[in-house]
C-alpha positions, 0 to 999 in steps of 0.5 A, spaced: 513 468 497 508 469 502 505 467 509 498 467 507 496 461 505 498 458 512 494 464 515 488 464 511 488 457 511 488 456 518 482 462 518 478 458 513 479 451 518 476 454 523 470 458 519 469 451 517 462 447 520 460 453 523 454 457 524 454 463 521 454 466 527 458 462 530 464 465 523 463 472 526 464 471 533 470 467 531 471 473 526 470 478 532 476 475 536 481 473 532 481 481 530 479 483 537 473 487 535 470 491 541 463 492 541 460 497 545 453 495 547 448 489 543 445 494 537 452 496 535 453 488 535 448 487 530 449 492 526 456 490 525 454 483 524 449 486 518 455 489 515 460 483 515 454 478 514 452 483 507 460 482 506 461 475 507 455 474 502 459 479 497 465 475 498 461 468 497 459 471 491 465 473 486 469 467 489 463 463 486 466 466 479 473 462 480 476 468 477 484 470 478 483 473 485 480 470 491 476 475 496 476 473 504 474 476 511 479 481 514 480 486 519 475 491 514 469 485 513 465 489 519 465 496 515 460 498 509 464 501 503 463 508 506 466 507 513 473 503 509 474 508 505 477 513 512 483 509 511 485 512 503 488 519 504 493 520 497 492 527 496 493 526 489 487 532 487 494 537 489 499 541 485 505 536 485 512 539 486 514 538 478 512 541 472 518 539 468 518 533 464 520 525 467 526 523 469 526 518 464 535 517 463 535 514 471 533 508 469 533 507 461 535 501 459 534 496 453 528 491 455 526 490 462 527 484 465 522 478 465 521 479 472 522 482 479 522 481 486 525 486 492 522 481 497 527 476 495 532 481 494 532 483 502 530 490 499 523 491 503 522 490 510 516 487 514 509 489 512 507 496 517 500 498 519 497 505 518 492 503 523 487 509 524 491 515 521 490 517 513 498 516 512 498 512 507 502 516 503 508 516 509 508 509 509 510 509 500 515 513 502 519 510 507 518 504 504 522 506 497 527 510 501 528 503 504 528 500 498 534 505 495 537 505 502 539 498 501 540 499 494 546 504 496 548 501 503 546 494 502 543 495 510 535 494 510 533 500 515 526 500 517 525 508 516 520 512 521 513 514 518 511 518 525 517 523 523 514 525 516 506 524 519 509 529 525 514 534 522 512 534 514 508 538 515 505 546 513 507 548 520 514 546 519 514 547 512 512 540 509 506 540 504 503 534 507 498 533 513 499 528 517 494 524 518 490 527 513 493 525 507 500 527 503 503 525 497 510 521 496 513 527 492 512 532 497 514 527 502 521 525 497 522 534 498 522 533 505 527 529 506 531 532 501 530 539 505 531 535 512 538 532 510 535 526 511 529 521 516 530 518 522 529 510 524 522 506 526 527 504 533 529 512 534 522 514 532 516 509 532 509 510 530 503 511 534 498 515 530 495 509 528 492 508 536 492 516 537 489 517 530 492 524 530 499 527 528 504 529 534 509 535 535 514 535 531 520 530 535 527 534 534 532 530 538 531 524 534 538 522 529 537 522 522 539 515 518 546 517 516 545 518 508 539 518 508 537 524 505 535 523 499 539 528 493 533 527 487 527 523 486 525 520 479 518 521 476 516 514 472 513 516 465 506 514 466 501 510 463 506 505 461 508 498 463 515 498 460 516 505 463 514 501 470 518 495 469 524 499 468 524 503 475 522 497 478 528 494 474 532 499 479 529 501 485 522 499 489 516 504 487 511 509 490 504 508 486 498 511 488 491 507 486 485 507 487 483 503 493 476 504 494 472 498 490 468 493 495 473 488 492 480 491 494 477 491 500 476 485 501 481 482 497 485 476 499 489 472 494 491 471 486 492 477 481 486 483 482 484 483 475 477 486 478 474 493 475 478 499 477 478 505 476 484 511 476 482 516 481 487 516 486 487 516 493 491 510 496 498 510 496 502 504 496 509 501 493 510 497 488 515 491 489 516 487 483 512 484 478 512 477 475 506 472 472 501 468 477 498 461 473 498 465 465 496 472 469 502 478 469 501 481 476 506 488 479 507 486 487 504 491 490 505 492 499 500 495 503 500 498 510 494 496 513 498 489 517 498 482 514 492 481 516 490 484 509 490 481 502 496 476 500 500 477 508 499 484 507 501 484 499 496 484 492 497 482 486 495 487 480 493 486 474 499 488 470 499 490 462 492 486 458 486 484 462 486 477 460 478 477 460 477 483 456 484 483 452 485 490 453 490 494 457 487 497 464 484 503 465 486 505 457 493 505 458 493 508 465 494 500 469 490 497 474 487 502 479 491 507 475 497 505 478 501 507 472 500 515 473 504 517 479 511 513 480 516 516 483 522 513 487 527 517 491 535 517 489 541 518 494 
């Protein structure tokens, strides 16, 4: 299913009989880390020594989930959570109830994966840009995309982060967060999305939203007709949807051990104030634990090759359903997915 255990297995090769600072130096490199002057190298090097002892700490435990060293090791818990934008504190587009009939059925199928279905393109890199939520976007509406088609298009974020905006009558804001359903009405309003190829992302290296591109072609039957608001706070309701199409979620991304996280089920404390948007793709059971496939957009380099798996129905330290029903990060309470 994954790259990550050659990736990481070759990061932990090269970590091993090192000095520790030797392991940051190699850390350093392999993620082109550029520091400006001999301070701002210590103080990185303060910040990936107190991660890696935290990392050594809760790996200690042989808990379902492993932490490792990423892209994030030389940030404190402030400075990684920049890169979480979801506006859930917004005033979503629907007030009526959910819609439910899109995806009815008797039971849910005892596992799903739009991987191996071909539905889900490569993993994407927000970079510097809170723009989470573009990425969960074009990444359902790839998922229905093929669904419809049966084409795997890569759509383009840079168009939402760009025109989905007030400006230009969106409610989004660019690099400064958005919600998914905001998004889905966009492209309803817009008659469709334009391709990464015809409109590629740049806003993780400027940091910054653009003007709005105009000559750019819509993918022909891209525009989306509805979207379907999951029922929240349950798992069956979720097993379903993913049963029919990949979903947009909004977690809550911002523990030290999301942060950090490498490899198993993520079953670790975490509450449901949402500020991460993401997609879910699937769900199954690792070695006893249920888990939902989860894709991120911050590169391979992150999670399980750019991938977590959450906890999914009962903790199975505590027994009981995540977050009181409301799933592990809060995954259960914002899914939605675009319908062509």
């Amino acid at each position: 299913m994954f790259r990550f255990l050659l990736s990481f297995s070759v990061l932990s090769i090269a970590f091993s009989g090192l000095t520790l600072i030797q392991r940051f130096e190699h850390w350093a490199k392999s993620f082109e880390i550029a520091f400006q002057n001999s301070d701002h190298h210590a103080l990185v090097f303060k910040k990936w020594v107190d991660n890696d002892n935290f990392i050594e700490l809760i790996n200690a435990q042989n808990l379902s989930y492993t932490l490792g060293h990423n892209q994030f090791s030389g940030m404190n818990i402030e400075e990684y959570r920049v890169y979480l934008s979801y506006k859930s504190e917004e005033k979503p587009l629907r007030t009526g109830g959910y819609s439910r009939g899109y995806y009815a059925a008797n039971t849910p199928p005892k596992s799903v994966d739009w991987i191996a279905a071909g539905a889900v393109t490569n993993v994407k890199d927000q970079g510097q840009c809170g723009s989470c939520w573009s990425f969960s976007t074009t990444g359902a509406l790839e998922g229905a995309y093929f669904n419809k088609f049966g084409k795997l298009v890569s759509f383009s974020e840079q168009n939402l982060v760009d025109c989905d905006t007030l400006k230009n009558g969106g409610r989004d804001h660019g690099c400064n967060g958005g919600l998914m359903d905001n998004a889905f009405h966009w492209i309803e309003k817009n008659f469709g999305l334009c391709g990464e190829v015809d409109y590629p992302y740049i806003s993780g290296t400027t940091k910054k939203a653009g003007p709005c591109k105009t000559t750019c072609t819509n993918i022909e039957g891209s525009r989306i007709v509805d979207f379907v608001d999951v029922a929240p706070s349950s798992d069956t309701d979720m097993m379903l949807a993913l049963a029919k199409n990949p979903v947009s979620i909004a977690i809550q991304a911002d523990q030290r051990e999301f942060q950090l996280y490498q490899s198993g089920v993520f079953t670790g404390a975490c509450g449901a104030n949402l500020d991460h948007g993401v997609l879910a793709v699937g769900y199954g059971n690792l070695n006893g634990v249920d888990y939902y496939l989860v894709k991120n957009s911050w590169s391979y380099s992150w999670g399980q090759d750019g991938y977590i798996l959450l906890g999914r129905g009962r903790n199975p330290d505590t027994g009981t359903v995540y977050n009181g029903g409301d799933g592990q990060c809060g995954m259960l309470l914002q899914g939605s997915y675009p319908v062509l």
